[in-house]
PADRENDO-437594 format. One record per residue (C-alpha): residue number from 1; x, y, z; residue in three letters. Coordinates in nm, 2 decimals, padded with zeros to 4 digits. Layout:
BEGIN
NUM | X | Y | Z | ALA
...
END
This chain:
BEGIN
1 | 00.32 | 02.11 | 01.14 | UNK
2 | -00.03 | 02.00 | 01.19 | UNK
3 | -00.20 | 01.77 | 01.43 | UNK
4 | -00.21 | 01.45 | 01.32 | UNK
5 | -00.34 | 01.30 | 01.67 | UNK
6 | -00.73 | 01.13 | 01.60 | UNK
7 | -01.00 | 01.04 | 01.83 | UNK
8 | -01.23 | 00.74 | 01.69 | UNK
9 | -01.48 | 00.72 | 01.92 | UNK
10 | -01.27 | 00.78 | 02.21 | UNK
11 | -00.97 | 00.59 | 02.10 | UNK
12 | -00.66 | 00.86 | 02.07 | UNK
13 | -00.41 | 00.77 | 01.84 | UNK
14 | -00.05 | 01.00 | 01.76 | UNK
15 | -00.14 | 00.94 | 01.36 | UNK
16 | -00.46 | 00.85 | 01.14 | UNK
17 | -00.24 | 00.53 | 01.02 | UNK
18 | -00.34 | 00.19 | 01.18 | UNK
19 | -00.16 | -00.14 | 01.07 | UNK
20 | -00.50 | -00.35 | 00.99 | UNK
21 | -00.58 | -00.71 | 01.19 | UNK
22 | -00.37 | -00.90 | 00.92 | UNK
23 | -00.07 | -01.05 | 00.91 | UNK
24 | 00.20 | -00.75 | 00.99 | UNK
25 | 00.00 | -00.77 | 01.33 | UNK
26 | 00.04 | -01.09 | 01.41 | UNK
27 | 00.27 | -01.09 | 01.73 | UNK
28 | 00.43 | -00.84 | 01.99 | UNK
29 | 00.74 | -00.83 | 01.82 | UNK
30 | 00.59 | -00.69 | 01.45 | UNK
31 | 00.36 | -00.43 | 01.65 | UNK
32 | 00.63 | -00.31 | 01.84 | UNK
33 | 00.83 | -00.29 | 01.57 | UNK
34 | 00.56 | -00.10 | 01.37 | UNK
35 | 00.54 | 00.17 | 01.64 | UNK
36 | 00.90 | 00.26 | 01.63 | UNK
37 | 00.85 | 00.29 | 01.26 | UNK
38 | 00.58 | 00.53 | 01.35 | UNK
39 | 00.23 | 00.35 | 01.28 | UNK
40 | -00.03 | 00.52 | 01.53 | UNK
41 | -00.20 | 00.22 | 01.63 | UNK
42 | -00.27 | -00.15 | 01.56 | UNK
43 | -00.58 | -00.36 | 01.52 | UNK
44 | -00.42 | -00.72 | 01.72 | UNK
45 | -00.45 | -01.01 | 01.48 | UNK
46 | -00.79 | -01.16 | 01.48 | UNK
47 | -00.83 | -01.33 | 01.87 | UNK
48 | -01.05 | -01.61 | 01.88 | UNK
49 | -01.00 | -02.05 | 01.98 | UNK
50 | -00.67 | -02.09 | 01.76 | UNK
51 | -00.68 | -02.27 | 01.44 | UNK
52 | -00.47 | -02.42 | 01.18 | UNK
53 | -00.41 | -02.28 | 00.88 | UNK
54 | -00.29 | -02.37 | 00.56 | UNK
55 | 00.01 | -02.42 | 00.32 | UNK
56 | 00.06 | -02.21 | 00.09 | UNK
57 | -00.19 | -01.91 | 00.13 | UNK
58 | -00.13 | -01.57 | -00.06 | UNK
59 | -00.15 | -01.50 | -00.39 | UNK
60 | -00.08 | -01.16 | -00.55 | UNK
61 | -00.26 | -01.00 | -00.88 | UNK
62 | -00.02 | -00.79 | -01.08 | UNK
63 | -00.11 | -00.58 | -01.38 | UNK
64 | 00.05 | -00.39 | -01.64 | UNK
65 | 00.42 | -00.39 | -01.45 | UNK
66 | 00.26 | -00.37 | -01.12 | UNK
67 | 00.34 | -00.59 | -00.89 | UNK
68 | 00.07 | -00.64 | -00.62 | UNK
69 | -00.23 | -00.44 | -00.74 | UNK
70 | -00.41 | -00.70 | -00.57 | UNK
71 | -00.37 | -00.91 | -00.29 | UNK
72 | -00.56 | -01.28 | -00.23 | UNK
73 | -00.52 | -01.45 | 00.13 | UNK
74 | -00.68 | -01.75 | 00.24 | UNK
75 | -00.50 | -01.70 | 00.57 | UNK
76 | -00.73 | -01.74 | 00.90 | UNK
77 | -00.74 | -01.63 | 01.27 | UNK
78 | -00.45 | -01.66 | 01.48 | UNK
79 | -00.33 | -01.97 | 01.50 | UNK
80 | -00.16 | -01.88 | 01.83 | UNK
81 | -00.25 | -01.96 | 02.20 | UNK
82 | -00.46 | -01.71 | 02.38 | UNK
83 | -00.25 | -01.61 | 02.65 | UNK
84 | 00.03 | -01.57 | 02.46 | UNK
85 | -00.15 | -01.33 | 02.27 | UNK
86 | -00.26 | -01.16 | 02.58 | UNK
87 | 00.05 | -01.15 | 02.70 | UNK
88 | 00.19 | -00.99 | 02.44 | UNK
89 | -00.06 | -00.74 | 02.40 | UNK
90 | 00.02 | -00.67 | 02.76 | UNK
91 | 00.36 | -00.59 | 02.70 | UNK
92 | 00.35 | -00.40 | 02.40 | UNK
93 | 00.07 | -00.14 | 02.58 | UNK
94 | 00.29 | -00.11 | 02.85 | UNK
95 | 00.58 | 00.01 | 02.63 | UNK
96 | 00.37 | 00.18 | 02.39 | UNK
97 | 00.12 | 00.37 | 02.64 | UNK
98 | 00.03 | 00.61 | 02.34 | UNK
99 | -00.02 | 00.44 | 02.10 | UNK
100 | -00.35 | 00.25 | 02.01 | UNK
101 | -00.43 | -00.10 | 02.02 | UNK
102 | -00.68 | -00.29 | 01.90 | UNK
103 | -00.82 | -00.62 | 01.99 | UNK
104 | -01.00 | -00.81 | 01.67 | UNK
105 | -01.22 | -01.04 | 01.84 | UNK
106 | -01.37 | -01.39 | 01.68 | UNK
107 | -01.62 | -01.62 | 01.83 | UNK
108 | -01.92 | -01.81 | 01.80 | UNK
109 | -02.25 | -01.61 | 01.80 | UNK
110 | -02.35 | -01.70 | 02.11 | UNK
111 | -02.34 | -01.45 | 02.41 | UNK
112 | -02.15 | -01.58 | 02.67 | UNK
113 | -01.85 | -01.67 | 02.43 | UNK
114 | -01.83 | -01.33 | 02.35 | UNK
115 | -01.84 | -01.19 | 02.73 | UNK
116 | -01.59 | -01.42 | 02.80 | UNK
117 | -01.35 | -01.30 | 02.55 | UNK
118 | -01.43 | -00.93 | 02.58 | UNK
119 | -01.39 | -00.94 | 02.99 | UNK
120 | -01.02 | -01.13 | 02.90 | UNK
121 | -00.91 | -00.95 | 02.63 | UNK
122 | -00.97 | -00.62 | 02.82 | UNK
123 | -00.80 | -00.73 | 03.18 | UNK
124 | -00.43 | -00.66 | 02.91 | UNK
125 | -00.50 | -00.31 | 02.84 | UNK
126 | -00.63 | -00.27 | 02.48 | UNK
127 | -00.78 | 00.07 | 02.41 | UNK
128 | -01.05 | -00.06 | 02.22 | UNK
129 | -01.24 | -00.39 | 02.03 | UNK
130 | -01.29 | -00.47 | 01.68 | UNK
131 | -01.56 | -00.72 | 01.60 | UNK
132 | -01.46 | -00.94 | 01.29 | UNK
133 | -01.75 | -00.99 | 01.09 | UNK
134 | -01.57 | -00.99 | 00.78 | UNK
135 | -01.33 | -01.25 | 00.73 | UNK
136 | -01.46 | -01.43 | 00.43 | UNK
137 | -01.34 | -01.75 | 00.41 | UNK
138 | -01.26 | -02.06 | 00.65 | UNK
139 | -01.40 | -01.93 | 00.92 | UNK
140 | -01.75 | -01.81 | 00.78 | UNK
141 | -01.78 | -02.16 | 00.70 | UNK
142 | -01.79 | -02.23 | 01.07 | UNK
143 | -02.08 | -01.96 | 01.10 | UNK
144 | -01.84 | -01.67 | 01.20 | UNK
145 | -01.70 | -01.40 | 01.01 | UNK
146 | -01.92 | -01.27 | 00.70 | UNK
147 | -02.15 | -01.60 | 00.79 | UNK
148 | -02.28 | -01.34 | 01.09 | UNK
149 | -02.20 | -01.00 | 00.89 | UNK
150 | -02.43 | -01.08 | 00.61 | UNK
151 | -02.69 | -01.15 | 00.82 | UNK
152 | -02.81 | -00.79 | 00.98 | UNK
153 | -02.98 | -00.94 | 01.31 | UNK
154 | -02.68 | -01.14 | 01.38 | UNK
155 | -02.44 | -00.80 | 01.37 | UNK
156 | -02.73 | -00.62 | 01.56 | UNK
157 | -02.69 | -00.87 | 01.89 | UNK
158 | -02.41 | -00.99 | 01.90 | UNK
159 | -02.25 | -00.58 | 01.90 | UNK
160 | -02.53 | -00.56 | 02.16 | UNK
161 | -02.39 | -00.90 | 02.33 | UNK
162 | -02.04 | -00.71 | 02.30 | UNK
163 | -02.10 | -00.40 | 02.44 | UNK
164 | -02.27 | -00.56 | 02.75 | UNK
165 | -01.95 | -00.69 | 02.87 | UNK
166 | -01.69 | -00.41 | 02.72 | UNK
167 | -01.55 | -00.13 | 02.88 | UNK
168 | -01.36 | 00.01 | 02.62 | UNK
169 | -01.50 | 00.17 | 02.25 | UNK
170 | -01.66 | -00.15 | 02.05 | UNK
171 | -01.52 | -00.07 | 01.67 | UNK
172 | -01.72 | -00.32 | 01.44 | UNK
173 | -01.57 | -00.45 | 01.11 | UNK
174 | -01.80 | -00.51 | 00.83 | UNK
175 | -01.79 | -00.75 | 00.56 | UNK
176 | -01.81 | -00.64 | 00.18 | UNK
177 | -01.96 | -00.90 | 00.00 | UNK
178 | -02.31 | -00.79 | 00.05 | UNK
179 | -02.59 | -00.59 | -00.15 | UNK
180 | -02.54 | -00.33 | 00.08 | UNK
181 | -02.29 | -00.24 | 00.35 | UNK
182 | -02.54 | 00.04 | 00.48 | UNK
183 | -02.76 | -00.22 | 00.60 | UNK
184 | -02.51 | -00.41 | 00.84 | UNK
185 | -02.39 | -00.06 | 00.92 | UNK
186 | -02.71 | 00.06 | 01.06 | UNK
187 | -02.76 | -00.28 | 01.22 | UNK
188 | -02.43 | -00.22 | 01.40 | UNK
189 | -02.52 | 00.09 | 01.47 | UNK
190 | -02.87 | -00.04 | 01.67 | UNK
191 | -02.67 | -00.26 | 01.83 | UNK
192 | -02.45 | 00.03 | 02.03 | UNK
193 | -02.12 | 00.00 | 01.81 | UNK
194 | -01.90 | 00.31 | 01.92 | UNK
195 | -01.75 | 00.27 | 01.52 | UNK
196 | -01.76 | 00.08 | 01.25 | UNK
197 | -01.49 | -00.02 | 00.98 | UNK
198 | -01.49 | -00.10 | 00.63 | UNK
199 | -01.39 | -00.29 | 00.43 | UNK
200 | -01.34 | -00.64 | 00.52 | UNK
201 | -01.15 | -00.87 | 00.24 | UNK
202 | -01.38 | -00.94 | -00.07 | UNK
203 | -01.44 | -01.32 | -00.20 | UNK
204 | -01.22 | -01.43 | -00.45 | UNK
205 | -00.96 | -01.67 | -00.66 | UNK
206 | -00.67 | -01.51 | -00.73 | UNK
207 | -00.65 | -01.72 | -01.08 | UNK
208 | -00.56 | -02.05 | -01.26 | UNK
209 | -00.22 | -02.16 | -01.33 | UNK
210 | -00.26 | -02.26 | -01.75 | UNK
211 | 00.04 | -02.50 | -01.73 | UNK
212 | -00.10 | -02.71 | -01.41 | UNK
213 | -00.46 | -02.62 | -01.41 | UNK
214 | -00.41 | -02.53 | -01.03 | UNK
215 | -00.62 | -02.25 | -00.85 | UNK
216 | -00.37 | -01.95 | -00.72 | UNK
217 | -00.29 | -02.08 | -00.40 | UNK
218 | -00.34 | -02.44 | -00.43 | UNK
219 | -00.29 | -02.65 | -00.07 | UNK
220 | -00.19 | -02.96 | -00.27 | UNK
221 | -00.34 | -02.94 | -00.58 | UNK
222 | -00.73 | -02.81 | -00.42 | UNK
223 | -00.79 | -02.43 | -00.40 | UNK
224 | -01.06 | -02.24 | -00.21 | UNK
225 | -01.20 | -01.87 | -00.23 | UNK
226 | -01.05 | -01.57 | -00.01 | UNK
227 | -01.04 | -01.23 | 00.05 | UNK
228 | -00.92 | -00.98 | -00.18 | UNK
229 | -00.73 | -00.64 | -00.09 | UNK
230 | -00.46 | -00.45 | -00.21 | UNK
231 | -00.50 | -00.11 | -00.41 | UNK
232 | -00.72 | -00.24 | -00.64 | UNK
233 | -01.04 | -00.28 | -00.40 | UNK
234 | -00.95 | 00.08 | -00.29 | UNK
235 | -01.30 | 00.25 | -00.52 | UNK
236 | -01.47 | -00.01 | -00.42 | UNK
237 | -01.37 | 00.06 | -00.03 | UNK
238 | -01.39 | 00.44 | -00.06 | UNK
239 | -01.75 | 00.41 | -00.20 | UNK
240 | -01.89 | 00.24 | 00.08 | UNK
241 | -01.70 | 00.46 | 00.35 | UNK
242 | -01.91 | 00.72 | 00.16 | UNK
243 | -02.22 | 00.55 | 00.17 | UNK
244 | -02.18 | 00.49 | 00.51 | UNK
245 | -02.06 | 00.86 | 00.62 | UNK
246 | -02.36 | 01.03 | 00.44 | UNK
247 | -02.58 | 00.79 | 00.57 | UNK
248 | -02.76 | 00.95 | 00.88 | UNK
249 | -02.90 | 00.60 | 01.07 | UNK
250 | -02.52 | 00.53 | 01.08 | UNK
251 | -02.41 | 00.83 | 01.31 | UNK
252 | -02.07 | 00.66 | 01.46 | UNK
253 | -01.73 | 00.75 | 01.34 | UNK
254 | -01.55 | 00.52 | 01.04 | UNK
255 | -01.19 | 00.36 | 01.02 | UNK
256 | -01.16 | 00.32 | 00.68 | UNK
257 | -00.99 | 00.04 | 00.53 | UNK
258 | -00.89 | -00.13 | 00.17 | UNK
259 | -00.65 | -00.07 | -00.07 | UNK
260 | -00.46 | 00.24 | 00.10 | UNK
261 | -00.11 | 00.25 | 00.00 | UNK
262 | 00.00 | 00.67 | 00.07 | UNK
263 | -00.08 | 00.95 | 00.18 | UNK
264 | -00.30 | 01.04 | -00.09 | UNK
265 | -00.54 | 00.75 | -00.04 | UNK
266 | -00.54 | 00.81 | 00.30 | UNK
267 | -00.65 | 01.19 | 00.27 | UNK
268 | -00.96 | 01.07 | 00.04 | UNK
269 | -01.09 | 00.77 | 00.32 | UNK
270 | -01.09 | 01.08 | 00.54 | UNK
271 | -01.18 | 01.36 | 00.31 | UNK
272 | -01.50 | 01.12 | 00.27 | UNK
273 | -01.56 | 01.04 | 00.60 | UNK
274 | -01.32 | 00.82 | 00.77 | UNK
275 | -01.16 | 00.95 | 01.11 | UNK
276 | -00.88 | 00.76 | 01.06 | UNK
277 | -00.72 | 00.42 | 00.84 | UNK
278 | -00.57 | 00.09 | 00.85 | UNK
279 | -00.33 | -00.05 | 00.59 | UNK
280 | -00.24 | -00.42 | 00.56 | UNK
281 | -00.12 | -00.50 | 00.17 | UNK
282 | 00.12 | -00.19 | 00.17 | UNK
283 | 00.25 | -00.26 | 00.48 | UNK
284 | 00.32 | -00.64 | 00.36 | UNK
285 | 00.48 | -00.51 | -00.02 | UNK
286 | 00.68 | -00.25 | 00.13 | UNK
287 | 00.77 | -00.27 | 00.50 | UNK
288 | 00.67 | -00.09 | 00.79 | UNK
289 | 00.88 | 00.24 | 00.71 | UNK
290 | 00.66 | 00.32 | 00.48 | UNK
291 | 00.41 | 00.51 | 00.72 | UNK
292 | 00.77 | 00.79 | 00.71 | UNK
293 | 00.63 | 00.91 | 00.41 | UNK
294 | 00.21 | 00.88 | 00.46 | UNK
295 | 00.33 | 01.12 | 00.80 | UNK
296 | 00.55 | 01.35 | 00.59 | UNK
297 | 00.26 | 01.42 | 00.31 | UNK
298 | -00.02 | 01.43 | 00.54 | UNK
299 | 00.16 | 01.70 | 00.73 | UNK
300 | 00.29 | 01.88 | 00.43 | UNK
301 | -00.08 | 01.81 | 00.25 | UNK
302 | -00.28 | 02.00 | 00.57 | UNK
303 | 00.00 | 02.29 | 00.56 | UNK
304 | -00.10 | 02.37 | 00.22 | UNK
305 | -00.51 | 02.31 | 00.30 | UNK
306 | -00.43 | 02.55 | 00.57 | UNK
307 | -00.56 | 02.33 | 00.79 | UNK
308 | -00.42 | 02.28 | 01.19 | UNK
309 | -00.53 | 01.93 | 01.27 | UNK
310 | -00.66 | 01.64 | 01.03 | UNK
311 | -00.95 | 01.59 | 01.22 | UNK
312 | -01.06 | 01.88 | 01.07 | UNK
313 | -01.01 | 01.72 | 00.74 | UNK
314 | -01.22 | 01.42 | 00.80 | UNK
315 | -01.56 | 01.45 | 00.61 | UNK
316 | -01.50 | 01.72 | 00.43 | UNK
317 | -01.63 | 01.55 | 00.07 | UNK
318 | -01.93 | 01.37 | 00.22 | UNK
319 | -02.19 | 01.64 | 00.11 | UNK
320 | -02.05 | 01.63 | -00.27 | UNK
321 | -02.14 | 01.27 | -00.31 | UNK
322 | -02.48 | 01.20 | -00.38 | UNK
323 | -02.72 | 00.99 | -00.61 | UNK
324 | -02.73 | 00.98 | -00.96 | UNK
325 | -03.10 | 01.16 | -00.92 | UNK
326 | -02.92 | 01.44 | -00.80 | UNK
327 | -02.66 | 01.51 | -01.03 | UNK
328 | -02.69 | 01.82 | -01.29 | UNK
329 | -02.82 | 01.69 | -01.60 | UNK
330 | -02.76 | 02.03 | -01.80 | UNK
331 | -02.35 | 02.08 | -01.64 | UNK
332 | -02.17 | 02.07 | -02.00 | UNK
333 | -01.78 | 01.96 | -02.00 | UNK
334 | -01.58 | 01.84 | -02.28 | UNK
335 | -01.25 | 01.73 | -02.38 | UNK
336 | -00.97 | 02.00 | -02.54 | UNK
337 | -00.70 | 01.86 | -02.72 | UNK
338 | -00.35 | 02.06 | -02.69 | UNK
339 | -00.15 | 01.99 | -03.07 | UNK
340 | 00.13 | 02.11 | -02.89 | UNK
341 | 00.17 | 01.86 | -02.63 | UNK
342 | 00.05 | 01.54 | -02.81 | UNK
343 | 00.27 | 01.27 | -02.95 | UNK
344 | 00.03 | 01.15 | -03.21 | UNK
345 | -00.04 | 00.82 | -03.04 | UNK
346 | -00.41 | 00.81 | -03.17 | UNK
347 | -00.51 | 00.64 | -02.88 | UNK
348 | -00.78 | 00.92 | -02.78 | UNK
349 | -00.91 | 00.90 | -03.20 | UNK
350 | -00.93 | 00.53 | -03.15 | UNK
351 | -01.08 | 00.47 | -02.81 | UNK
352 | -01.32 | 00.76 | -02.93 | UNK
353 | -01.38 | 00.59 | -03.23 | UNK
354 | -01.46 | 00.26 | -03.16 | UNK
355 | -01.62 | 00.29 | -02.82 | UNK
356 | -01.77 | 00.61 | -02.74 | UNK
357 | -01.92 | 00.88 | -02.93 | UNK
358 | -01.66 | 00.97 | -03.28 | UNK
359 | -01.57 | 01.31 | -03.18 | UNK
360 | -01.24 | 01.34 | -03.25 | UNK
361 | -01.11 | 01.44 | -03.59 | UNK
362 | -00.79 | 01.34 | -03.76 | UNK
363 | -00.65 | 01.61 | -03.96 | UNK
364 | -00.36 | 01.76 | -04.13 | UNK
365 | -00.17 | 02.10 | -04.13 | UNK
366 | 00.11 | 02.20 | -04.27 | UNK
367 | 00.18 | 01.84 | -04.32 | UNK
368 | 00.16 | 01.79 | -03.96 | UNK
369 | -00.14 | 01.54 | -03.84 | UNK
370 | -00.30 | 01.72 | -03.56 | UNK
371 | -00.66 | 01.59 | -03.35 | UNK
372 | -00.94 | 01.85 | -03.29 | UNK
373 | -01.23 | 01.73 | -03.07 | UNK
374 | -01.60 | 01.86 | -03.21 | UNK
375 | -01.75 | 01.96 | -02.91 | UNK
376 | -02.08 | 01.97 | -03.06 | UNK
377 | -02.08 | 01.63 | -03.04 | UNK
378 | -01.88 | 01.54 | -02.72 | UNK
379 | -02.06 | 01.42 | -02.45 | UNK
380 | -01.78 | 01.47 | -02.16 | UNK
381 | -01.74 | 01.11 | -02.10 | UNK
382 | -01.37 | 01.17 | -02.02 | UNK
383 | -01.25 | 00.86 | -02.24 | UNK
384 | -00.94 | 01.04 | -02.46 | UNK
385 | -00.80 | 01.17 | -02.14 | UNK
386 | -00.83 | 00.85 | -01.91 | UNK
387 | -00.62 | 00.68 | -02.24 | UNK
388 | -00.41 | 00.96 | -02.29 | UNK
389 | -00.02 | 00.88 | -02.20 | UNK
390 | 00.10 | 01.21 | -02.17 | UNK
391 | -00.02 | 01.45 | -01.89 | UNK
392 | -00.16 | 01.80 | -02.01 | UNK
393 | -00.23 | 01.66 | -02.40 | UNK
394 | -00.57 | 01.68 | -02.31 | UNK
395 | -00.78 | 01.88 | -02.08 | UNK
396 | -01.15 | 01.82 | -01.98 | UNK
397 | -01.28 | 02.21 | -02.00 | UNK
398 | -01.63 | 02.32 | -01.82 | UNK
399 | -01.88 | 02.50 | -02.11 | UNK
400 | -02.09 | 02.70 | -01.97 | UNK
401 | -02.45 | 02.60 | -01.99 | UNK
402 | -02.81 | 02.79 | -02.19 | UNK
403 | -02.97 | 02.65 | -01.96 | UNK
404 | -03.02 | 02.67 | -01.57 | UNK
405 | -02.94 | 02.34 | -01.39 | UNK
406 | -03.21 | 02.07 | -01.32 | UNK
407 | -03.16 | 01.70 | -01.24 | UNK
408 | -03.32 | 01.42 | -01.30 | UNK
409 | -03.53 | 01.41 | -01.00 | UNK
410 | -03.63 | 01.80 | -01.07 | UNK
411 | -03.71 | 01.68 | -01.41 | UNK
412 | -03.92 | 01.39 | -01.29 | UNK
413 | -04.14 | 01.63 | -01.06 | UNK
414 | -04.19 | 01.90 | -01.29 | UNK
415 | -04.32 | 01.62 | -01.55 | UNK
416 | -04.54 | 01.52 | -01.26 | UNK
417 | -04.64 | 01.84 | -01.17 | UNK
418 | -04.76 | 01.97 | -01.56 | UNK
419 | -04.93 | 01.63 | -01.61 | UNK
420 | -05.17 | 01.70 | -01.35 | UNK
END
């Protein structure tokens, strides 16, 4: 079997799979309980001045059968005591010596509220910090969370502030809900962040109940944004881990984060640059045990890659994404429609019809109605087979080309170049 131990940034971990500051994290009993299960580490519920939270709080997005596709929380920090915390962090390190813990930190942006949590924090035994600048709601509006990560200079000193005062690896967690994650990540970066990790919750309302008119939550009839997860942020997560990994002014490792419910999603954060993962919405739909099965296909998944430890896995996609500049303007791919497989749905004829490029014939045989695609006219877009309901009816095939490669950006500069 392979290696599944990771080292992000000189935290060691047993297995790549983190339970995310959230919820499942919330106390000594839960993490403990997650390590038996098998989890390799834990980021501690956000640690901060306790507050008071609200009644109710989540909401859930389902879509076409499936129950939580998305998840909407307008949960805050702990809303426990400090040294309880502590003390339960203490206990849980000492029974768990290898396995990693966490501590997600929240305070005001001012320096010596942050050395006096680190230097506390720290005296329990965590293995490393996480920075909360993410959390968008409630407690941004009290200038923390994504009130200080959507501001560059803000993450920049107060991960320097932070890493004056720690001893262990600073891990800082960036919020999504700006222009450009890259930014904050290089800022983090200046600021002497041993890692970052992405992606924070993203602003949102869950939706409006037709019958009352309510927001989903409503706290007695008054609803409020909060942060979105679950699997359907995962694309937009997974982009900007890739943004971040390819990136060379952001030279730190990555703990990647949003919407990672298996083993599969899990190999792709760290196929494109991740070290390692945290789950939260999974965790919360389906229990703890269900890191048994992310353990059992990662180790099965690196058997077949050939591969002896999944850190050598980590990165392994991050020079295949690129910018649209870059892409091969002449590659020629198009769809192939197998009679012998397909129902006769029409689906593919319609979507093809209607919305992309009419390339997809109806016609009959033997007084059989059978679909044939011209691929003179198909531009690749991948369309009939996204729509598609039966696996293997339709096949996108690679052409090969009449002429050599060039991209955009080649194209512009020869343009350039015979102009002059």
């Amino acid at each position: 079997m392979a290696d599944l131990r990771i080292n992000l940034a000189g935290i060691q971990s047993p297995n790549p799979f983190w339970l995310a500051s959230a919820p499942p994290t919330n106390s000594g009993y839960q993490v403990q309980r997650a390590f038996e299960a098998g989890w390799g580490g834990a980021v501690w519920k956000t640690l901060g001045d306790p507050i008071l939270n609200v009644s109710s709080r989540f909401a859930a997005v389902s879509f076409n059968g499936q129950r939580v596709a998305g998840f909407n929380n307008i949960e805050l920090i702990t809303d426990r005591p400090l040294e309880v915390n502590l003390q339960e962090i203490y206990e849980t390190k000492k029974k768990f010596p290898n396995h990693a813990i966490i501590a997600s930190l929240m305070v005001e942006p001012k320096q010596e509220k942050w050395h006096e949590i680190v230097k506390r924090v720290e005296d329990v035994g965590v293995d490393g910090l996480e920075l909360n600048f993410g959390c968008p709601h409630g407690m941004a509006e009290r200038g923390m969370g994504s009130a200080s990560g959507q501001v560059p200079e803000l993450v920049e000193k107060q991960t320097y502030w932070v890493k004056e005062a720690a001893r262990t690896p600073v891990i800082v967690k960036l919020t999504p809900n700006i222009t450009d994650i890259t930014v904050t990540a290089e800022a983090a970066t200046r600021g002497g962040a041993d890692a970052v990790s992405m992606i924070n919750t993203i602003n949102s309302l869950a939706g409006v109940d037709l019958d009352t008119w309510n927001t989903v939550p409503h706290v007695a009839g008054k609803g409020a944004h909060g942060g979105y997860c679950g699997p359907a942020v995962k694309p937009i997560a997974l982009n900007m881990v890739a943004e971040c990994a390819r990136n060379p002014l952001v030279n730190v490792p990555i703990s990647g984060i949003g919407g990672i419910s298996n083993w599969q999603d899990a190999a792709e954060f760290i196929l494109m640059g991740a070290t390692g993962v945290q789950i939260c919405t999974a965790a919360m739909h389906h229990g703890f045990s269900i890191v048994e099965d992310m353990i059992d296909g990662l180790n099965n998944y690196l058997d077949d890659k050939g591969l002896a430890s999944v850190m050598d896995l980590v990165g392994r996609s991050v020079s295949r994404y690129s910018n649209w500049g870059d892409l091969d303007l002449n590659y020629k791919i198009v769809a192939e429609i197998n009679n012998d497989v397909c129902i006769n749905c029409n689906k593919c004829h319609i979507a093809c019809e209607d919305t992309s490029h009419q390339c997809i014939d109806l016609y009959t045989e033997n007084g059989r109605s059978l679909l044939k695609v011209r691929e003179e006219d198909c531009v690749g877009c991948n369309l009939c087979s996204i729509v598609c309901p039966v696996d293997g009816a339709i096949s996108m095939v690679e052409r090969k080309s009449t002429v050599p490669p060039m991209t955009w950006n080649e194209r512009q500069s020869l343009i350039s170049s015979l102009s002059k």
